[in-house]
N, C-alpha and C positions, 0 to 999 in steps of 0.2 A: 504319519507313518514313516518309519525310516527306512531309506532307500533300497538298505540291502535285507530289508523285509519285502517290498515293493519290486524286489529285481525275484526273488525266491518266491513270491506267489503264481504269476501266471507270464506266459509268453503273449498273450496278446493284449490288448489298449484298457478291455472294460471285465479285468476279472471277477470271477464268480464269487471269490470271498472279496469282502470289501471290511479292513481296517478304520475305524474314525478316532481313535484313541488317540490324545496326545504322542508325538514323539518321547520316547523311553530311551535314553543313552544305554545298548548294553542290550536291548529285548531281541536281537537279532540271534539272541545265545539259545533263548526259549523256543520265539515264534518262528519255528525253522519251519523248508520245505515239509518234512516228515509230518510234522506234528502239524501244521495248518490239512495238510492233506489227509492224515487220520481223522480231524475233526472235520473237515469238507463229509469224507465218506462216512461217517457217523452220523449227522447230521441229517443226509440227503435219504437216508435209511428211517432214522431212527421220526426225527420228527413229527412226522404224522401221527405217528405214538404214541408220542408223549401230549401233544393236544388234544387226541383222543383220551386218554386217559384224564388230562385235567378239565374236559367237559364234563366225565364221568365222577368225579370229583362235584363237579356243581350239580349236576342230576341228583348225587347222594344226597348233599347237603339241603336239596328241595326235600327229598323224602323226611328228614332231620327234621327241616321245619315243622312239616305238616303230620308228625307225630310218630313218625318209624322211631323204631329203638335196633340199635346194635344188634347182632345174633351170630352166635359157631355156623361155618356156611354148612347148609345141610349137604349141598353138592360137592363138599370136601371135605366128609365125613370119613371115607375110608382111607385119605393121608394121613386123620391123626391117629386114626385108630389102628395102621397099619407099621409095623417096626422096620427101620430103616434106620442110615445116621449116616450125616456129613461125611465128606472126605478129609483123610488126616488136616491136621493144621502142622504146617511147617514150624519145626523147630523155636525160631526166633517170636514166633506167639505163643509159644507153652506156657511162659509165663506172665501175664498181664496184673499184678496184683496189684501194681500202681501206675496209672500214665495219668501223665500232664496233658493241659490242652491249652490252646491260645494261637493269637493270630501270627502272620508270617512277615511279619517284621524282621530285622534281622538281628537286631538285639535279641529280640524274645524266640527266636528262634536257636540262639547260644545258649541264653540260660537255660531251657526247656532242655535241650539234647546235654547237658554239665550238669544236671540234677539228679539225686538218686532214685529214677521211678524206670518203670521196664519199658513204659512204651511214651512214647510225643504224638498227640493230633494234633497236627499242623491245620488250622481251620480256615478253610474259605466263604465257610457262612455261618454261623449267629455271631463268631465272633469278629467277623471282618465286614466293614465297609467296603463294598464294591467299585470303590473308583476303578478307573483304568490303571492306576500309578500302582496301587495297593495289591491289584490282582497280579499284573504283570509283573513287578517289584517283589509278589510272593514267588512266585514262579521263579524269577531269577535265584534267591534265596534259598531255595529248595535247593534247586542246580546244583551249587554249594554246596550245601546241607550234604548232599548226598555222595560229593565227592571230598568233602572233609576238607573243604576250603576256606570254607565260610569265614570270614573276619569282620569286628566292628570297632572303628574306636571313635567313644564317647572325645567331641569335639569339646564339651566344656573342660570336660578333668583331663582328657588325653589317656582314658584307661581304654586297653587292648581287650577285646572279646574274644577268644577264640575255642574252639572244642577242645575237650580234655581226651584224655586216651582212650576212655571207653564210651560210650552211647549207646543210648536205648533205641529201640524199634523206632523208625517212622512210619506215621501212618496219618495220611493226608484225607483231610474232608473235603469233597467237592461242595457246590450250593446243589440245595433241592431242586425236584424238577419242577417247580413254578416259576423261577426265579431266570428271565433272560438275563445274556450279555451284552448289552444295547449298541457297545460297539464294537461288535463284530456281527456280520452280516454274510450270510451265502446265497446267491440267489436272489437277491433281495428281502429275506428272510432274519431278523435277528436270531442266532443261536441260543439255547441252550447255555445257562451258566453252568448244569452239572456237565456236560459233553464238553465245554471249553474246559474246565479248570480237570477233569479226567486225562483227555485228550492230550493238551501240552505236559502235564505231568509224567504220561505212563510214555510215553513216546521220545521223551528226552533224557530219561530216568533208567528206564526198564533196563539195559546191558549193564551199566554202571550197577545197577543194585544187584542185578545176577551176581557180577564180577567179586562183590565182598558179598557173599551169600546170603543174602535177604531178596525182598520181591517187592514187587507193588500193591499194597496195602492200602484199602480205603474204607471211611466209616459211609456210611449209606443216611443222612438224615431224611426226614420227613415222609416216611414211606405211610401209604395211608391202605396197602393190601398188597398180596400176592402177584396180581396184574403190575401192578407200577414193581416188584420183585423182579418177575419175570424180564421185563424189559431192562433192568438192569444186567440180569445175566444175559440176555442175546447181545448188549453191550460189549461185553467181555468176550464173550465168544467172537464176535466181530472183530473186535482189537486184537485180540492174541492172532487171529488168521490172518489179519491185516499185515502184523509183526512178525511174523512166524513163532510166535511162543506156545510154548505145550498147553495145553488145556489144564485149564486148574493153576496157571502161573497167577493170574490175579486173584486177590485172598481182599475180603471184605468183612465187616462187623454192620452189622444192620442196629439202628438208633430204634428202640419201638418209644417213640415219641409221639404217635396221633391214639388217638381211642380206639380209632379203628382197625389199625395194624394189632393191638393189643388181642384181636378177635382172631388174628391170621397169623400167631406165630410158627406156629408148625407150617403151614401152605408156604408163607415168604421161605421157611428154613428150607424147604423141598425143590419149592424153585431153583435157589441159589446154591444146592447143594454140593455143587461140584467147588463150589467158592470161597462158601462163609466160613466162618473159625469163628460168630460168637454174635449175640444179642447184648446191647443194651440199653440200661436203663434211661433214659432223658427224658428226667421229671419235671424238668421244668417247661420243656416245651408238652408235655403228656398231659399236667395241668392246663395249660393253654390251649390245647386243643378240646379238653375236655368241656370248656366254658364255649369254645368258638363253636363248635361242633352242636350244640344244643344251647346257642346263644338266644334262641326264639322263645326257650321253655321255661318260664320263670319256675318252674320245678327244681332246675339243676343250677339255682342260685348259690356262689360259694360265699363263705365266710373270708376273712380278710386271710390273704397270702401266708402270714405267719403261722396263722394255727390251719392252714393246709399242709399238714408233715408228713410224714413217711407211715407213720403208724395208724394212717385214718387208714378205717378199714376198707378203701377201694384201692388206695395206693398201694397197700400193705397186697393183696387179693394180686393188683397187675404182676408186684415185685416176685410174688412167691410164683405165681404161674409160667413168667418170665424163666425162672429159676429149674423151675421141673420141666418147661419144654424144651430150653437149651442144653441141659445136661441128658435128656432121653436121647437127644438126637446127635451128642459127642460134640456141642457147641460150648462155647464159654458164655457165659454170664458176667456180665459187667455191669458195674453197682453206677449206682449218682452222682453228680457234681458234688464237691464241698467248695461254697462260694467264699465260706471264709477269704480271707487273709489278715498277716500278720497286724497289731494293731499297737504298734512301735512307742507311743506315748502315754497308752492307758494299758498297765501290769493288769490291773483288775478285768477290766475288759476281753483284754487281750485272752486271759487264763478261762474266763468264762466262756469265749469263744473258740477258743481252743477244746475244752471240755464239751463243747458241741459236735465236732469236726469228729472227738474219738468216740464219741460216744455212735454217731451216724454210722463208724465203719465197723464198728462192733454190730452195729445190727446189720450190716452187710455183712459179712464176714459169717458170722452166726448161722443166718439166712440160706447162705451158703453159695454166694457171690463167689467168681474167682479172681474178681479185681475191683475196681474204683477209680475216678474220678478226681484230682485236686485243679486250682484253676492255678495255686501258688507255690513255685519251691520251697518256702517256707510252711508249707502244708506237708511236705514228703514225711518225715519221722514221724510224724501222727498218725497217718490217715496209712501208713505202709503195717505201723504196729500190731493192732488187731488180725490182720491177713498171717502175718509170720508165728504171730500166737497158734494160731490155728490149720493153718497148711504149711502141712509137710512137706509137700510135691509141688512142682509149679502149682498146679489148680488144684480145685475139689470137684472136679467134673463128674467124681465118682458118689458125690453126693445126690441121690434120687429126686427126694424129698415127695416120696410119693402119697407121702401123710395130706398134699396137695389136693383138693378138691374145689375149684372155682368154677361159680356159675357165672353166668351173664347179669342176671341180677348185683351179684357183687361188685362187678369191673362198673357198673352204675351209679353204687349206693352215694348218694348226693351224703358230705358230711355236715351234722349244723356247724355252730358255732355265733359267731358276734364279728358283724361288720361295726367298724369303731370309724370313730371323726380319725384315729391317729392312721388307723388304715387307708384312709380316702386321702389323707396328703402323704402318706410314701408313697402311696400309687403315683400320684402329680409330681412329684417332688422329681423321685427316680424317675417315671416314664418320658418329662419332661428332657431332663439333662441327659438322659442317655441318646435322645433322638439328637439333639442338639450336636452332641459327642460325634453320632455316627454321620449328621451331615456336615459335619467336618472331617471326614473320614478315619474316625475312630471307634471300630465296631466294641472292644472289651476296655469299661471302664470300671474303675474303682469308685463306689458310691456310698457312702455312710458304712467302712470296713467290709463288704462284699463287690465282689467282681461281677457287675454286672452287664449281659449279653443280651441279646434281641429276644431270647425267648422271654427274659425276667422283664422285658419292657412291654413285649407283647402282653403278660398278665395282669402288669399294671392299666395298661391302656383299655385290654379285655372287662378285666372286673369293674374299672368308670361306668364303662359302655352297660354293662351286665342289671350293676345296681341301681343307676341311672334310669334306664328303659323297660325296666322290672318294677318301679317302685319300691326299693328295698328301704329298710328303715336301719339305722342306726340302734347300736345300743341306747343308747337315751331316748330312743322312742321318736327320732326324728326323720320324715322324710327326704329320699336322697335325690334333688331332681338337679336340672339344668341352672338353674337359679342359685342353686348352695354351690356347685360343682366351677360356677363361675366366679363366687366369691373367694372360694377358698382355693383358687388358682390363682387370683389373683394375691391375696397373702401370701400363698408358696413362694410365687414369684419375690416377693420383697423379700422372702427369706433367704433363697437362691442369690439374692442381688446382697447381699448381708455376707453371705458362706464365699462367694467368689468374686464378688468387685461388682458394681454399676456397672464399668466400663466394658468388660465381657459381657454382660448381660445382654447390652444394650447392639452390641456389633449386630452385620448384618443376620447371621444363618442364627443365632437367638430366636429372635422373633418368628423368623418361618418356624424353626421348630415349632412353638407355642401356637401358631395360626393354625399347623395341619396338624397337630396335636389334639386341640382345640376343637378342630371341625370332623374327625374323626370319632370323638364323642358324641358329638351332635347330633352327627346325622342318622338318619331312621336307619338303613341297613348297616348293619357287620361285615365291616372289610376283611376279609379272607385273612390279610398278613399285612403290618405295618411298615414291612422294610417294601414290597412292592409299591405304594403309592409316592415312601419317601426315595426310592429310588430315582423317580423322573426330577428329581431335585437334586440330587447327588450329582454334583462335576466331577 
C-alpha cells in the first residue's frame, strides 16, 4: 500500500479498511479519503444484503434442480399490469445506437472514446481480469478519461494516443454482486467488487462529469431479479446523500443477462426507476445462464454454441419482450454484442463476417432496438448502418411493438439442433486459451476472428460440463463422456501448441489453466461461475 494512501485511511494503528494490493505508483489519485470512505459506509450498510441475496440465489437454484420452472411473480402482477414510466433520461443517453465496450486499459480506452459510436462501456467485469494492477490502473484511466487527459504512447513504434475533440458517453461497468475484491477488506471482511469499482468511480468522478455536463452512468450486469434491483438503487440513494447529489444524478442500464431477470423486467424497471434510462440485451451471458440455471435437467440440453442464434424462438421471445417492456415504461432498449472483428488477411472471410455483423443489426434495428453493441472500432460503419436507415430521432422508444405476446413457456423453449465433434473442440480450444489469457490478466481476447470474454468462455466450459454429465451424443451418433472429453483435449492442446509456440504453452499459468479447466468438467456439481474459482489464482 502506498504511504499516502496508508496516511488518508485512518488515524489510528489498526484501521478498518485494510489494503493488500501491490503498491500502484499514482493510486493515491483514485484511492483517496472520500472514495475509500464512501465505500467503508456502503459496504458496512449494504453487505448483509448482498449475501442475503446471494444465499437466495442458491435457495433458487435448489428449487431449479429439483424441478421448479421459472414464472411472471404473481405477487408482482399489479406492477406490470399497472402504467407507469421511468424518469426522463438526460440528454447525453438519448441517443445510444452504437457504443463500444472493452476493458480499461489505456490504449483501449483511447481508441473506444476516438471512434464513431454514441456511447463507451468502460468494463470491469466479463471483460477485465481482476488483478489489483488492472482494477486500480482502470480506475486511474478513467480519472483521465474523464478529464480529457488521458495519453498513451506505444513504446515500440513511439505513436501518441490521445483523445480527439469529441467523445461519446461514458459509461462504466462495475463486477456483479458475486464477485469479491479480495484485497480490500473492511472489518475484516472482503468487499464487494461491484461497491469497490462503483464506489472509487462515482466518488472521484461525479463533479468533474457534472462540470462538462454529463453524470455517472453505469451498466448493472448479472442481475438475477428485482431484489438484487432494489438493492442497487438503495445504493445510489446512499451515495448521492453521502455526496450531496440530487436524486436521480446516477443513471444506469440494467444487462437482462440471467433467465431469471428475463421474468422481472418490468419489477427491476420499477425498482430502479428513478434511475434507469434502458435494458439490455446480454446474450451471451443470457445463454450461459440459461444452461447453468437448469444445468441438472438433461431436458434443457443445447445444441452447439453456433447454431444457438438470435432467431431461436426463445432468444427471439426474451429479445422481443425486452423490447415491449422497455419502451412501455420510456426506457431504451439495447440490442447484442457483435463479437466479430476485422479479419485483415482473409477478404473472403472478412466480407462474410462482416455480412454477419449487418445482417445481426438489421434484426436489431427492425426489432426495434434503440442501439447495439460492437466489441471493435472496425465494427462502427456496419453495425451503426442499419439504426440510421431506420431512426430518425435519437431512439425508437416510440415503437410499442405491442403485437408482443410472450409466455413463460416461450422464454423456456429448449432449441434442438446437432452437438458436432467440431463443436466440442471450440468449446476446449476457446475455453482453454481464454482462461489462460485472463490468468494472465487478460480479461478480452481475440480467438479465431471473434473477441472473446468470460461470458463466451463460460459457455464453452458450460456446454463440456452439460453434454458430458447428460450423456449427450454427437451427430454421428457417438457418446460424449469423460474419456472422449480427455482425448480430445488433449489433441486441442497439440493444436494450441501448433497455433501459438511450445514454449507459451508450456510456461507456468498454461497448465493451471488446463488443470482447473480440466477439473471443472469433472467434477459432479456445477460451479455457479468460472471467473470465481479462477479468481483465487489470479495474482
Amino acid at each position: 500500500m502506498n504511504a499516502s494512501v496508508r496516511a488518508a485511511l485512518a488515524a489510528d494503528s489498526e484501521p478498518a479498511l485494510q489494503i493488500r494490493g501491490p503498491s500502484i505508483a499514482g493510486s493515491e489519485a483514485v484511492l483517496t479519503r472520500p472514495a475509500l470512505q464512501l465505500l467503508t459506509d456502503l459496504h458496512r450498510t449494504f453487505e448483509p444484503r448482498r449475501l442475503e441475496l446471494l444465499a437466495a440465489r442458491a435457495r433458487r437454484q435448489h428449487e431449479l434442480d429439483a424441478g421448479a420452472v421459472p414464472e411472471f411473480l404473481s405477487e408482482t402482477s399489479a406492477i406490470r399490469a399497472a402504467h407507469w414510466r421511468i424518469e426522463p433520461v438526460p440528454a447525453d443517453l438519448q441517443d445510444r445506437r452504437l457504443e463500444i465496450t472493452g476493458p480499461t486499459d489505456r490504449k483501449m480506452i483511447i481508441n473506444a472514446l476516438n471512434a464513431p459510436v454514441s456511447a463507451f462501456m468502460a468494463d470491469f467485469e466479463d471483460a477485465c481480469a481482476p488483478t489489483w494492477e488492472n482494477i486500480v490502473r482502470g480506475q486511474m484511466n478513467l480519472r483521465d478519461a474523464v478529464r480529457r487527459t488521458i495519453r498513451f504512447v506505444d513504446r515500440p513504434t513511439g505513436r501518441l494516443y490521445q483523445l480527439g475533440a469529441r467523445i461519446p458517453t461514458l459509461i462504466v461497468r462495475p463486477r456483479g454482486w458475486h464477485l469479491p475484491e479480495k484485497h480490500v477488506s473492511i472489518d475484516g471482511v472482503p468487499v464487494s467488487g461491484a461497491l469497490f469499482d462503483f464506489a472509487i468511480f462515482l466518488a472521484g468522478n461525479h463533479e468533474e462529469l457534472a462540470r462538462r455536463g454529463t453524470g455517472p452512468y453505469f451498466y448493472l450486469p448479472k442481475i438475477e431479479g428485482h431484489l438484487e434491483a432494489r438493492l442497487w438503487n438503495d445504493v445510489f440513494l446512499a451515495a448521492q446523500d453521502a455526496l450531496a447529489l440530487p436524486r436521480g444524478t446516477i443513471k444506469a442500464t440494467v444487462l437482462i443477462e440471467t433467465i431469471l431477470a428475463a421474468f422481472e423486467m418490468d419489477e427491476i424497471l420499477h425498482e430502479l426507476r428513478e434511475h434507469v434510462v434502458g435494458l439490455n440485451c446480454g446474450r451471451w451471458d443470457y445463454i450461459f445462464s440459461f444452461i447453468k440455471k437448469f444445468s441438472r435437467r438433461p431436458q434443457f440440453v443445447l445444441p452447439d454454441r453456433a447454431g444457438v442464434t438470435m432467431e431461436r424462438h426463445f432468444l427471439r421471445c426474451y429479445v422481443d419482450l425486452l423490447i415491449k417492456t422497455a419502451h412501455r415504461r420510456g426506457a431504451h432498449a439495447i440490442g447484442g454484442m457483435a463479437a466479430q472483428i476485422p479479419i485483415r488477411d482473409d477478404l473472403a472471410a472478412n466480407a462474410a463476417a462482416m455480412a454477419r455483423v449487418r445482417a445481426d443489426k438489421q434484426r436489431e434495428a427492425q426489432a426495434g432496438h434503440d442501439g447495439t453493441w460492437i466489441a471493435h472500432p472496425g465494427l462502427a460503419l456496419i453495425a451503426r448502418e442499419p439504426f440510421d436507415a431506420i431512426m430518425h430521432g435519437p431512439n425508437q422508444v416510440q415503437v410499442e411493438r405491442s403485437d408482443v405476446q410472450v409466455a413463460a413457456a416461450d422464454l423456456l423453449q429448449v432449441p434442438t439442433g446437432e452437438i458436432t465433434e467440431a463443436g466440442i473442440r471450440t468449446c476446449i480450444r476457446v475455453g482453454v486459451q481464454y482462461l489462460e489469457a485472463w490468468l494472465r490478466g487478460s480479461g478480452c481476447v481475440p480467438l479465431y476472428n471473434l473477441m472473446e470474454d468470460a461470458a463466451t468462455a463460460e459457455i464453452c466450459r458450460a456446454q463440456l460440463w452439460q453434454w458430458i454429465h447428460h450423456g449427450a451424443h454427437t451427430s454421428d451418433g457417438k457418446l460424449i463422456t469423460l474419456d472422449r472429453f480427455e482425448r480430445v483435449l488433449s489433441e486441442e492442446l497439440d493444436r494450441i501448441h501448433r497455433e501459438v509456440g511450445r514454449k507459451h504453452v508450456a510456461n507456468g499459468i498454461f497448465p493451471t489453466a488446463v488443470r482447473l479447466f480440466d477439473q471443472m468438467i469433472r467434477q459432479e456439481t456445477f460451479e455457479e461461475f468460472l471467473t470465481l474459482r479462477a479468481y483465487e489464482l489470479l495474482n
